[in-house]
C-alpha positions as CSV (number, residue, x, y, z in Angstrom):
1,X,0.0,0.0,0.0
2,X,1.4,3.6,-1.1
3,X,2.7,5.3,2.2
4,X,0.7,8.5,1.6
5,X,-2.7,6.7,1.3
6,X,-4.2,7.7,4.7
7,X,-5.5,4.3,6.3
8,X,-7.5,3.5,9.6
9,X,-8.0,0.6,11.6
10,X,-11.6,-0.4,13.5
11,X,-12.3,-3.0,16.7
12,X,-15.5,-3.8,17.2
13,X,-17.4,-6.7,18.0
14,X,-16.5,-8.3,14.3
15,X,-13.3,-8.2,14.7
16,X,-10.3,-5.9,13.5
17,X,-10.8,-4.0,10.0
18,X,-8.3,-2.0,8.2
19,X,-10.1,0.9,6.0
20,X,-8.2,2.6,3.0
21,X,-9.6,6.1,1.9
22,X,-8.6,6.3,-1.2
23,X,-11.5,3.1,-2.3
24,X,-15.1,3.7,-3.1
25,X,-17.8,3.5,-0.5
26,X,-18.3,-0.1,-1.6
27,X,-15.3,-1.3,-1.5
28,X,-13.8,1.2,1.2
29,X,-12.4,-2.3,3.7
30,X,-8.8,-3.5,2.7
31,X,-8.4,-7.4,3.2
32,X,-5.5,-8.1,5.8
33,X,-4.8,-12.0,6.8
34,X,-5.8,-11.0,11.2
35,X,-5.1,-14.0,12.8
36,X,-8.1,-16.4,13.6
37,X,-8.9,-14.9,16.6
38,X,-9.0,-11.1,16.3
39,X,-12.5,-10.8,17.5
40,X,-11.3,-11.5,21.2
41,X,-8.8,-8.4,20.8
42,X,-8.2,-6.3,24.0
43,X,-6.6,-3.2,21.8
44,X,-4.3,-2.4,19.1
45,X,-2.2,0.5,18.5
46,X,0.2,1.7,15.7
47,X,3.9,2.8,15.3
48,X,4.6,6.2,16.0
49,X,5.4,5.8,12.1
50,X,2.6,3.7,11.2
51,X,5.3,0.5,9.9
52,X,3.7,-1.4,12.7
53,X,-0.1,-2.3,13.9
54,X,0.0,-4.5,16.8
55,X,-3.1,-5.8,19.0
56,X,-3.2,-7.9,21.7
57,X,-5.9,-10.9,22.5
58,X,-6.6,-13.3,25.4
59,X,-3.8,-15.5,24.4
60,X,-0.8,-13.3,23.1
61,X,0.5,-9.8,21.2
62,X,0.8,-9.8,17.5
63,X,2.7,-7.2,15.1
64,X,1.9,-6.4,11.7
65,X,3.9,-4.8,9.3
66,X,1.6,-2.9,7.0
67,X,3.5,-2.6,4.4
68,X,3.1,-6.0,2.8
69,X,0.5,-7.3,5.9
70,X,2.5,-9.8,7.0
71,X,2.7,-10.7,10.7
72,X,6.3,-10.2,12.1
73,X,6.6,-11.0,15.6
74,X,4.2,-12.8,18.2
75,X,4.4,-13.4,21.6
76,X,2.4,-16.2,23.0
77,X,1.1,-14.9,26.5
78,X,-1.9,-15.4,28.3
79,X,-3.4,-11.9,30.4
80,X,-2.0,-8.9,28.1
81,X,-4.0,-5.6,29.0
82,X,-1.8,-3.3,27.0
83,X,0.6,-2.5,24.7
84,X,3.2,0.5,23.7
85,X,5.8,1.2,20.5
86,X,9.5,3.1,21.9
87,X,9.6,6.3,19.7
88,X,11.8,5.1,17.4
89,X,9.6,1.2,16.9
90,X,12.4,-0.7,17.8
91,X,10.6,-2.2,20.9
92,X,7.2,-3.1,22.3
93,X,6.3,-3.1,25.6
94,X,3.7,-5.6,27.3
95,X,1.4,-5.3,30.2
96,X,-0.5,-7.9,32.3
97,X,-2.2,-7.3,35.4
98,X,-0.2,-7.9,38.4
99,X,-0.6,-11.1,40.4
100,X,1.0,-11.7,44.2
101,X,3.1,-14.9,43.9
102,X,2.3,-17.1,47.0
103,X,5.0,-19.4,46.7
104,X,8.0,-17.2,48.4
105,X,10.2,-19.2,46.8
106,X,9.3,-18.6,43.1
107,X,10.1,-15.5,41.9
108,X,8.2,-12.5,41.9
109,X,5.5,-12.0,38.7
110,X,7.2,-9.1,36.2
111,X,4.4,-7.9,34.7
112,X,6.1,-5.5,32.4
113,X,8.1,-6.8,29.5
114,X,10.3,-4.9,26.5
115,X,10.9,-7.1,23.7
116,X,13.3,-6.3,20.7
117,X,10.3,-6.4,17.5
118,X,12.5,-7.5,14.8
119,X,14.1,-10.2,16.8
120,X,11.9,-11.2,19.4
121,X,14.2,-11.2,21.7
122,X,12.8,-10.0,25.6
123,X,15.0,-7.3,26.8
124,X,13.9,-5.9,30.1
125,X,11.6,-7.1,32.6
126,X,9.8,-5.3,35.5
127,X,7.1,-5.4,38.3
128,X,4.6,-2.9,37.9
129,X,1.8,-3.2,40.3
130,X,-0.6,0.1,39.4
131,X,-2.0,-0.2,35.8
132,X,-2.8,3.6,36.2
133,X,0.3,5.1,33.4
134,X,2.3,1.9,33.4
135,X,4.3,2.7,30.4
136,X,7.3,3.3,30.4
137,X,9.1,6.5,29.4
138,X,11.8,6.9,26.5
139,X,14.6,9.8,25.2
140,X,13.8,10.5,21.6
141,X,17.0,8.2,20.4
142,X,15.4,5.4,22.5
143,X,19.3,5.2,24.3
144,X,17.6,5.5,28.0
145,X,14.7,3.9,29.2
146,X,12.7,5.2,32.6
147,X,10.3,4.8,34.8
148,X,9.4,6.0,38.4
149,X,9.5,3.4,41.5
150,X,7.8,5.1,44.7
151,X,9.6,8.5,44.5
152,X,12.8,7.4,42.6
153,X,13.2,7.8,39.1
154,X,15.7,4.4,37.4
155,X,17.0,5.2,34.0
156,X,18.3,2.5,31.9
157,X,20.2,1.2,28.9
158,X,18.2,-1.1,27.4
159,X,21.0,-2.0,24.4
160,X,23.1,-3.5,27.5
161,X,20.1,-5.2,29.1
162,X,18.9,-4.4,32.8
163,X,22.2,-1.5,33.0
164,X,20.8,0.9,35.6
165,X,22.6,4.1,34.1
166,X,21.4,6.5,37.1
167,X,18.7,7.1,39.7
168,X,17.0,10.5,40.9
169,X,15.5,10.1,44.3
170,X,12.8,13.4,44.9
171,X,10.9,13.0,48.0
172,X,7.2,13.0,47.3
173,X,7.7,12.8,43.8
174,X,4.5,11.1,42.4
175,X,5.1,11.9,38.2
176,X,7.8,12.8,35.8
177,X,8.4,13.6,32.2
178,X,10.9,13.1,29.7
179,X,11.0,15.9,26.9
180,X,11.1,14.9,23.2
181,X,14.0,16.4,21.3
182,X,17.5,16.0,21.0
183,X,18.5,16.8,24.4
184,X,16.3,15.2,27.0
185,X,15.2,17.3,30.2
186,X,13.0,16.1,32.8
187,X,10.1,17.6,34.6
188,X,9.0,16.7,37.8
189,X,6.1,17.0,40.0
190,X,5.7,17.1,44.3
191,X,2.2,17.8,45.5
192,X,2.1,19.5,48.7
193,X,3.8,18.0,51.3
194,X,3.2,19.2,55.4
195,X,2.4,22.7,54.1
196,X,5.0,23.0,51.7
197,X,3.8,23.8,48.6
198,X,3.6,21.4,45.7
199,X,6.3,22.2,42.5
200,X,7.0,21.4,39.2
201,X,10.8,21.4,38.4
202,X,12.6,20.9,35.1
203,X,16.5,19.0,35.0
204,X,18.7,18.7,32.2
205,X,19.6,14.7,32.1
206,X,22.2,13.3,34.0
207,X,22.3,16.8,35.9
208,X,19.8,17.0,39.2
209,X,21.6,19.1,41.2
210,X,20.1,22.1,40.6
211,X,16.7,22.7,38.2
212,X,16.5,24.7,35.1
213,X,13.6,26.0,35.9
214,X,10.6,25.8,38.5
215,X,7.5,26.8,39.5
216,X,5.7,26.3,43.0
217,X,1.9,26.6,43.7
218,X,-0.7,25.7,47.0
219,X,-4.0,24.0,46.2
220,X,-3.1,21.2,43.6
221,X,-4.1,17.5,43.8
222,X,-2.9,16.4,40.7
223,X,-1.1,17.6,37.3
224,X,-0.9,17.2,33.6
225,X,2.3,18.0,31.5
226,X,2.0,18.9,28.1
227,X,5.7,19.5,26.2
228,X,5.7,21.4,22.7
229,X,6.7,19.3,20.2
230,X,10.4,20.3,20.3
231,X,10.5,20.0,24.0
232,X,11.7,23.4,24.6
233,X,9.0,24.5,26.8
234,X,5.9,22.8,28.9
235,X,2.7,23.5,30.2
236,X,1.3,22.1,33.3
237,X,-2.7,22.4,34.1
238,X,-2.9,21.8,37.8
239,X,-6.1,20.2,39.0
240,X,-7.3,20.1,42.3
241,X,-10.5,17.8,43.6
242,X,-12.7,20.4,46.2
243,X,-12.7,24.3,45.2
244,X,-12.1,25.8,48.7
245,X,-13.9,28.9,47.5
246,X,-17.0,27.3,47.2
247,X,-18.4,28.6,43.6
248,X,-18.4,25.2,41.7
249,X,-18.4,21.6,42.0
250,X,-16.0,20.8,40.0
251,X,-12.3,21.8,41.9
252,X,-10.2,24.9,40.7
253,X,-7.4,24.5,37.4
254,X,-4.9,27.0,37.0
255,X,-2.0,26.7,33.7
256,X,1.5,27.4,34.0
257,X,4.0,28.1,31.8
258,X,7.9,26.9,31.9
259,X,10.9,26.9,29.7
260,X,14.1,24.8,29.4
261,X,15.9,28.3,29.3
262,X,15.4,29.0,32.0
263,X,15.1,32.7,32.1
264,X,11.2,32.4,31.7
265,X,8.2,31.3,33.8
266,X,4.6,32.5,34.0
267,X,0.8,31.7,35.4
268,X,-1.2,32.2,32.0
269,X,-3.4,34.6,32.6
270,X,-7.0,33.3,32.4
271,X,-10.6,34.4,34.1
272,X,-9.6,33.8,38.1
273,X,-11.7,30.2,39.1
274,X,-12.7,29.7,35.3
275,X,-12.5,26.0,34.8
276,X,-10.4,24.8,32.1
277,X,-11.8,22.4,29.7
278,X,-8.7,21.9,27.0
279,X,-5.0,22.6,26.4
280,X,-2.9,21.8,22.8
281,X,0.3,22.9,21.7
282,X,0.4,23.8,17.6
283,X,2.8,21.4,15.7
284,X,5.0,24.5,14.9
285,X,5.8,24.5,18.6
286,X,5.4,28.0,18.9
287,X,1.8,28.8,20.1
288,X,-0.5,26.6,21.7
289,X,-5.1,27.2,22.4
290,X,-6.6,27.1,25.8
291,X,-10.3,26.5,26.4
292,X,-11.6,27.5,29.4
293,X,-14.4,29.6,31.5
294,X,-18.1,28.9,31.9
295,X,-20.4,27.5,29.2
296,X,-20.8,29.2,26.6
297,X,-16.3,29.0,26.9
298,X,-13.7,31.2,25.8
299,X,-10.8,30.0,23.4
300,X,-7.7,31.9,23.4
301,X,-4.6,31.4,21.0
302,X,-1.3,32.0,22.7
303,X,1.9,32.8,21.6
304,X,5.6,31.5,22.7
305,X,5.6,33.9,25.9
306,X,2.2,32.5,26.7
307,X,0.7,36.2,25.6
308,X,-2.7,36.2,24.4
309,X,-2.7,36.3,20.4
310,X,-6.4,36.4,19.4
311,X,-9.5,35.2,20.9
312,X,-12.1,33.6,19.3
313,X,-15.8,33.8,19.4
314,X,-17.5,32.2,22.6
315,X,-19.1,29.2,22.3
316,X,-19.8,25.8,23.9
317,X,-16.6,23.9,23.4
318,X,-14.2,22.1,25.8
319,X,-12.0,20.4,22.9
320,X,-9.3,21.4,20.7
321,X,-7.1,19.6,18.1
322,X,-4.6,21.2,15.3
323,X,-4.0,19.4,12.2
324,X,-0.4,18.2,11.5
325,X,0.5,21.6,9.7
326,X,-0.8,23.4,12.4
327,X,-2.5,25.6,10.2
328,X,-6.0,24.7,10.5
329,X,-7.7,24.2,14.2
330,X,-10.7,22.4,14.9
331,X,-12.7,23.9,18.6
332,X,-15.5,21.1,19.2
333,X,-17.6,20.9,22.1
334,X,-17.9,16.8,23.0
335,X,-19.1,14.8,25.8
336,X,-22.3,16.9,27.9
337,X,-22.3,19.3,24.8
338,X,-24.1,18.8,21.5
339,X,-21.0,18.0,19.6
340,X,-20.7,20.8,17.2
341,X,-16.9,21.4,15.8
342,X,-16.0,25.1,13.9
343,X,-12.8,24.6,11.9
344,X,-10.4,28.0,11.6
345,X,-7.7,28.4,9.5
346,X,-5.0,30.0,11.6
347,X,-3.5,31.8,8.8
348,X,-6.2,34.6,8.0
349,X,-8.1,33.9,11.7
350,X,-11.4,33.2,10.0
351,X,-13.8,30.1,10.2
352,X,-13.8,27.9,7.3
353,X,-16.2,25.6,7.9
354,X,-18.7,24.1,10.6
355,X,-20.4,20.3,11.0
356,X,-22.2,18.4,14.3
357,X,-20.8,15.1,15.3
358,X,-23.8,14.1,17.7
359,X,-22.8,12.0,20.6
360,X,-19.3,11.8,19.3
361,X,-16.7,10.8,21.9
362,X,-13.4,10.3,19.8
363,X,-12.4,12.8,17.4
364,X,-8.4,12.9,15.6
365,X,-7.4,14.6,12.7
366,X,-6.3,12.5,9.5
367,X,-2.3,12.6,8.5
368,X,-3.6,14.4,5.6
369,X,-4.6,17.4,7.5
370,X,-7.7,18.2,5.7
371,X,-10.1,15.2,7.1
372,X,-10.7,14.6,10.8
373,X,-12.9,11.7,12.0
374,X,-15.1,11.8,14.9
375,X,-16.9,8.1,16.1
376,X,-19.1,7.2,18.8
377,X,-17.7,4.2,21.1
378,X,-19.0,1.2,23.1
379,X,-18.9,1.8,26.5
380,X,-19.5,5.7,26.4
381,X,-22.3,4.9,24.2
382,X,-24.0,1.4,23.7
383,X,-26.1,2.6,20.7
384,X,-25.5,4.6,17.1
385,X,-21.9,3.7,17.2
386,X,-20.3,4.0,14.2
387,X,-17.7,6.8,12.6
388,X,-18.2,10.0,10.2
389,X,-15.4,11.7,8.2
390,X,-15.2,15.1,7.7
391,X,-13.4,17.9,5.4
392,X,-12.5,20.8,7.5
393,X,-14.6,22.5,5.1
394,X,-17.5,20.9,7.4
395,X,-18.4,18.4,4.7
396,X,-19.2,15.2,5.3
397,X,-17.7,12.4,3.1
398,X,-18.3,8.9,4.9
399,X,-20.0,7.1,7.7
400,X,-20.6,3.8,8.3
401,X,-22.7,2.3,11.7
402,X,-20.7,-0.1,13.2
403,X,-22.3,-2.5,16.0
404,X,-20.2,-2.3,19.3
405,X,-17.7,0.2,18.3
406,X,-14.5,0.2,20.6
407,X,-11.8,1.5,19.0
408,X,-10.8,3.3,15.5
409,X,-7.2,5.1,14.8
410,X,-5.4,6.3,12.0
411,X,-2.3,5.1,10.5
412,X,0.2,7.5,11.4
413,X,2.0,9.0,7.9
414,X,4.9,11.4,8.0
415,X,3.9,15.3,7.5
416,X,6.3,15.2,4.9
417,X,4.1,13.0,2.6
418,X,1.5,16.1,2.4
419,X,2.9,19.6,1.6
420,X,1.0,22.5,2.7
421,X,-0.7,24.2,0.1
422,X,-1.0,28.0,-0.2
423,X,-4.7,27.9,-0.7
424,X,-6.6,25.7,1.4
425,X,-8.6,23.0,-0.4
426,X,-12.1,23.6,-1.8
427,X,-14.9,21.2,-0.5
428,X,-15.3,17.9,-2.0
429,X,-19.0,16.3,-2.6
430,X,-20.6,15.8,0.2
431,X,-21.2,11.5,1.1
432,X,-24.7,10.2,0.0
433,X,-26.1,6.9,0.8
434,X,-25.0,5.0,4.0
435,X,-26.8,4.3,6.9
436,X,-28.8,7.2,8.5
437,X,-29.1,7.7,12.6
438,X,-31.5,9.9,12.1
439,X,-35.3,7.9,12.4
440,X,-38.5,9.6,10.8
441,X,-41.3,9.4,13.6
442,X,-45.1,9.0,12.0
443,X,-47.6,10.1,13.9
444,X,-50.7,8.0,14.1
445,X,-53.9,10.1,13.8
446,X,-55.6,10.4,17.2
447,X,-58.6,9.0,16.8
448,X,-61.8,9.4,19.5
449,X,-61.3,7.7,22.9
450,X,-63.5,4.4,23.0
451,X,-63.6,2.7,26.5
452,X,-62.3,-1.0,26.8
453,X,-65.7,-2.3,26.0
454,X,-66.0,-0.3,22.7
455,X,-62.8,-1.4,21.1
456,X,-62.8,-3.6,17.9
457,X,-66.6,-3.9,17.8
458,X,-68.8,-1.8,14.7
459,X,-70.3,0.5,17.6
460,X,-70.9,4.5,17.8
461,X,-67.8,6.3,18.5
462,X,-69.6,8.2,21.3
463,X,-71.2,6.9,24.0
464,X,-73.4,9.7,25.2
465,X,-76.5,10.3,23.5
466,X,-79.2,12.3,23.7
467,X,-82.9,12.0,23.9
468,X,-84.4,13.7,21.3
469,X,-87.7,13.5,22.4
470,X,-87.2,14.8,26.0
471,X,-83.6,16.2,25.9
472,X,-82.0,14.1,28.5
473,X,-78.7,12.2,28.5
474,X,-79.1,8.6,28.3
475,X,-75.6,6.6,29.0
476,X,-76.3,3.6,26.4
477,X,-73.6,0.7,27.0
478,X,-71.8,-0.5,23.6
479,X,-71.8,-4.5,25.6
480,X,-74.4,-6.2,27.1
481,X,-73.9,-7.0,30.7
482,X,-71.7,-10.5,31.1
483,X,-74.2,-13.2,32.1
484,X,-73.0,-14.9,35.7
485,X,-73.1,-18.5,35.7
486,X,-76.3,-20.0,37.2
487,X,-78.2,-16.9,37.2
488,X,-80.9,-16.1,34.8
489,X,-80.9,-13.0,33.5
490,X,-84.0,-10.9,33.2
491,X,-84.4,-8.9,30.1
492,X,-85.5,-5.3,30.7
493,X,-89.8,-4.9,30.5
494,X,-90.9,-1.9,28.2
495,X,-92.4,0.7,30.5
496,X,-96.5,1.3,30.2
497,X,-98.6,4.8,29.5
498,X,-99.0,5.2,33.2
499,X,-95.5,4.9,34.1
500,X,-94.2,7.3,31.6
501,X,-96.7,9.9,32.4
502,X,-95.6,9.5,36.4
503,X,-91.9,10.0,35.2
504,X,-92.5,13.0,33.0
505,X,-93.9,14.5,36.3
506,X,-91.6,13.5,38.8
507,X,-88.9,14.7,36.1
508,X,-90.8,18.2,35.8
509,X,-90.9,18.7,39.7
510,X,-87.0,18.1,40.0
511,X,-86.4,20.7,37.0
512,X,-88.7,23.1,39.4
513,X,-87.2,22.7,42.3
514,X,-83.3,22.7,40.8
515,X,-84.3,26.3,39.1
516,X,-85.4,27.8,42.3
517,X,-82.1,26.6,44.5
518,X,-80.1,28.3,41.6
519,X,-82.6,31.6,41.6
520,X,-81.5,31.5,45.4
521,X,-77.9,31.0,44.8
522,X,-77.8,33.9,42.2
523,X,-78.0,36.6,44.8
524,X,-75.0,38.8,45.3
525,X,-73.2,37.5,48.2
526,X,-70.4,39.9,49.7
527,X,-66.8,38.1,49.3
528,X,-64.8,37.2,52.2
529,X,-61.7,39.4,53.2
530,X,-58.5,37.7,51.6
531,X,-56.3,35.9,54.9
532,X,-53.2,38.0,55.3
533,X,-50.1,36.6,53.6
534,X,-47.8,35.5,56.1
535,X,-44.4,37.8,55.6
536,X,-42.0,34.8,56.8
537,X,-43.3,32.4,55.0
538,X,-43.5,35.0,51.6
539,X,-39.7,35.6,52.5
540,X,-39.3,31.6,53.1
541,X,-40.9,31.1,49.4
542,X,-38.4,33.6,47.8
543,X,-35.6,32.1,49.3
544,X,-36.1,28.8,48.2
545,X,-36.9,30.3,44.2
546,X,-33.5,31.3,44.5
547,X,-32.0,28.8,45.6
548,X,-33.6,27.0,42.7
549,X,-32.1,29.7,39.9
550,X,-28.7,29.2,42.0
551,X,-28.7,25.4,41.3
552,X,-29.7,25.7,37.7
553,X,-26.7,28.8,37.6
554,X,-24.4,25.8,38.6
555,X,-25.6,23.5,35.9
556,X,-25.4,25.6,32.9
557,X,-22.0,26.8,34.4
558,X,-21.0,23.1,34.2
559,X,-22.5,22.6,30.0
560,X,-25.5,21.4,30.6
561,X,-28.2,23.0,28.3
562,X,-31.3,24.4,30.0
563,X,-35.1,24.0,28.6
564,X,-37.4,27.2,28.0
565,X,-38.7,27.4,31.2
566,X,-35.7,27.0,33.2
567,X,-34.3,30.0,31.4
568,X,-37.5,31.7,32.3
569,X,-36.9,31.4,35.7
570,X,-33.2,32.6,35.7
571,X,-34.7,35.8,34.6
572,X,-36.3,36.3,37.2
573,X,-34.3,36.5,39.3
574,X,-33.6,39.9,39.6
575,X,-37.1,40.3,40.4
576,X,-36.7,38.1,43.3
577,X,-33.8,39.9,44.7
578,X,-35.9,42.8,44.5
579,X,-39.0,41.0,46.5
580,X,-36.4,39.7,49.1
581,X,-34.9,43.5,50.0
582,X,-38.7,44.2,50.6
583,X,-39.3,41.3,52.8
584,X,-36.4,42.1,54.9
585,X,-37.2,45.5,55.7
């Protein structure tokens, strides 16, 4: 397959499926030779250069070159969760869950193994007990291997097999990072320890005496580290779980800024207690997007200092992904939000296109840098799974519904097999045909209400009727009374002259006597004075209104979109506020 034909890969509950673009609808599903049982796989994940697929099933890992589909290694394991490529896809690394040997005098269970992929061979071994970012962690030339054991960071060489190289021992430390680039640095993080605060310090490799750079802060649980893509400077969102000023639910976030230099380090500035939803670096390393703030967000583009650069319209988003030029930026809202996307081109700062990906919950950009695909995926979402792909013109040009969706990826392609145009491409045809989520609903015509008794039988559709001799409403039954075993029933006698003169008369003297109560009643009557409104329980009633708008306030804060009449009654509110300043006086 040509290397510049962007390429995807499904699991669902059929199995694995790799998808070229570059067929027709019909014929859009390559034919690869999966081994017998890929419908039990766990997960599969690509190179970072797209030579290799691998996937992993109940009884081993398997790796695919995909250049001629032929599988190259396999490793015959029982209990694999996960897998991960070194940057350079020279090695694979296994996980299985971590089991307690009771035998003390077997060895311990390594649950983390680094095989050579070309040879097979296993290099390294380790225990990892938490699943939670088992992976290791990898310098760009793939000459040191890391990872952190309690607070101690162990570097290896993993050419020389099991050489520890060094170890970095920071008290409290509880995550690290390696930089891509050239010339590795490492960030580190130390939440808050007996009043001291928490930090985040950067070290040039093989030198931790003193830090390049860092940054200390109170209130932070936990972090996230995002490096540019030539690991010259980093981003950390800090999260913590309970905001100790009370106004949301949610905890408090805060973004800092850091660079390798050393001679710069910032808080970006953002709205004081504004939650942030997103954070992305630009491939061009040089500005990166922030999306933050109360719904409907704000989306900011920063530039190298972390300076604000432009701002874009506010809207409900809380996702952001740049296309492998970095030209073209697409601000989505997924998840609680009604998954619309707005693509920009960064060039000339104007929108170029718009689409909604309903219930989406994975969206990437194609290698190509003009489609992105969004899907919707089994467990998020048990029904409508399936994928669409998109121009960033907002055009659709494929879907398919997929039955237990759990996993779809590109191929990763080098940048280099898609120059950047000058002019951004035009919109293709938009995709017709396919499955459709959307179902037309007929309405039935609502026909008149017939009681139990009255369905499916050739009777009148009404069931009162009127005399139209005397004027009075007769109830007629449309089914005879049920006959009880045993009984006889006795059929109803017609009435004779005598009887039907007495009833006209008794009839007459009731219509007498009901006009002469209602003659009585017609007199003006004076009305009762109204009972006196209570002003503690009035002031008790407001109270609890807003209390009501305050709890709604909180819910659209956190994306959730309000009906008509809970949008009536946050206006009126200040009304309320009003009411309660009277109460009170």
């Amino acid at each position: 397959m040509p290397g510049n034909i962007p390429q995807f890969t499904v699991r669902s509950a059929a199995g694995l499926k790799i998808y070229n673009t570059s067929c027709t609808p019909k014929k859009y599903e390559t034919t690869v030779n999966f081994n017998k049982d890929d419908k039990n796989v766990r997960v599969f994940k690509y190179s970072s250069n797209g030579q290799y697929l691998a996937w992993a099933t109940a009884d081993g890992v398997y790796v695919l070159d995909t250049e001629d589909n032929k599988i190259v290694m396999e490793v015959t394991k029982r209990g694999i969760m996960d897998i991960d490529f070194s940057p350079r896809n020279t090695y694979i690394a296994t996980f299985e869950k971590y089991v307690k040997e009771r035998d003390p005098n077997k060895p311990p269970h390594k649950n983390l193994i680094i095989y050579d992929i070309v040879s097979g061979e296993q290099k390294m071994d380790f225990i990892q007990k938490n699943p939670k970012n088992w992976e290791v962690q990898w310098t760009e030339d793939e000459s040191v291997v890391a990872r952190l054991v309690n607070d101690q960071i162990e570097f290896y060489n993993i050419a020389e097999k099991s050489n520890l190289l060094n170890k970095f021992k920071l008290k409290g430390m509880t995550a690290f990072s390696i930089s891509p680039g050239k010339t590795p640095y490492v960030a580190t993080f130390v939440p808050e320890i007996k009043g001291n605060p928490a930090s985040v310090k950067i070290y040039s490799y093989n030198n931790y005496k003193t830090p390049v750079s860092a940054k200390s802060f109170f209130r932070v649980d936990n972090i996230d580290m995002y490096w540019n893509k030539i690991g010259t400077n980093l981003l950390v969102l800090t999260h913590t779980d309970v905001d100790t000023s009370g106004t949301t639910y949610y905890g408090e976030t805060a973004l800092y800024f850091l660079a390798i230099a050393g001679n710069y380090d910032c808080r970006v500035e953002l709205e004081t207690g504004a939650p942030i939803h997103d954070v992305a670096w630009s491939p061009n390393s040089r500005e990166f997007i922030v999306i933050y703030g109360f719904m409907p967000s704000k989306a900011i583009l920063f530039d190298y200092r972390a300076k604000p650069v432009f701002e874009f319209p506010r809207n409900h988003r809380n996702f952001v992904k740049f296309n492998c030029h970095g030209r073209v930026v697409c601000l989505a809202g997924f998840g609680n939000l009604a998954g619309e996307m707005d693509f920009w081109d960064l060039k000339t700062l104007k929108k170029i296109g718009s689409a909604q990906a309903s219930n989406a919950s994975y969206c990437e950009w194609c290698p190509d840098g003009q489609h992105i695909i969004t899907a919707t995926l089994t467990p998020r979402l048990r029904v409508d799974n399936g994928y669409k792909i998109w121009h960033y013109t907002g055009v659709k040009v494929f879907q398919e519904e997929i039955n237990e969706l759990y996993q779809i990826q590109w191929k990763p392609i080098s940048v280099d097999n898609f120059v950047e145009k000058t002019n951004l491409a035009p919109a293709p045809e938009p995709f017709v045909g396919g499955p459709e989520t959307e179902v037309k609903v007929v309405k039935k015509p609502v026909g008149v209400y017939r009681p139990p008794g009255a369905r499916g039988r050739n009777t009148p559709s009404n069931i009162l009727h009127k005399d139209i001799k005397t004027g009075s409403t007769e109830i007629i039954s449309a089914k005879k009374t049920a006959a009880i075993p045993g009984f006889v029933v006795e059929e109803k006698k017609e009435l004779t002259k005598s009887q039907k003169k007495n009833m006209r008369k008794n009839r007459k003297k009731a219509e007498a006597k009901a006009a002469a109560a209602a003659a009585g009643n017609s007199a003006p009557s004076t009305p009762e004075p109204a009972a006196p409104v209570d002003p503690a329980k009035k002031l008790r009633q407001v109270q609890k209104k807003l209390r009501e708008i305050e709890a709604l306030k909180v819910k659209q804060a956190g994306g959730a979109v309000l009906d008509e009449s809970q949008l009536t009654k946050l206006k009126r509110e200040p009304e309320l506020l009003k009411e309660l300043e009277k109460l009170k006086i």
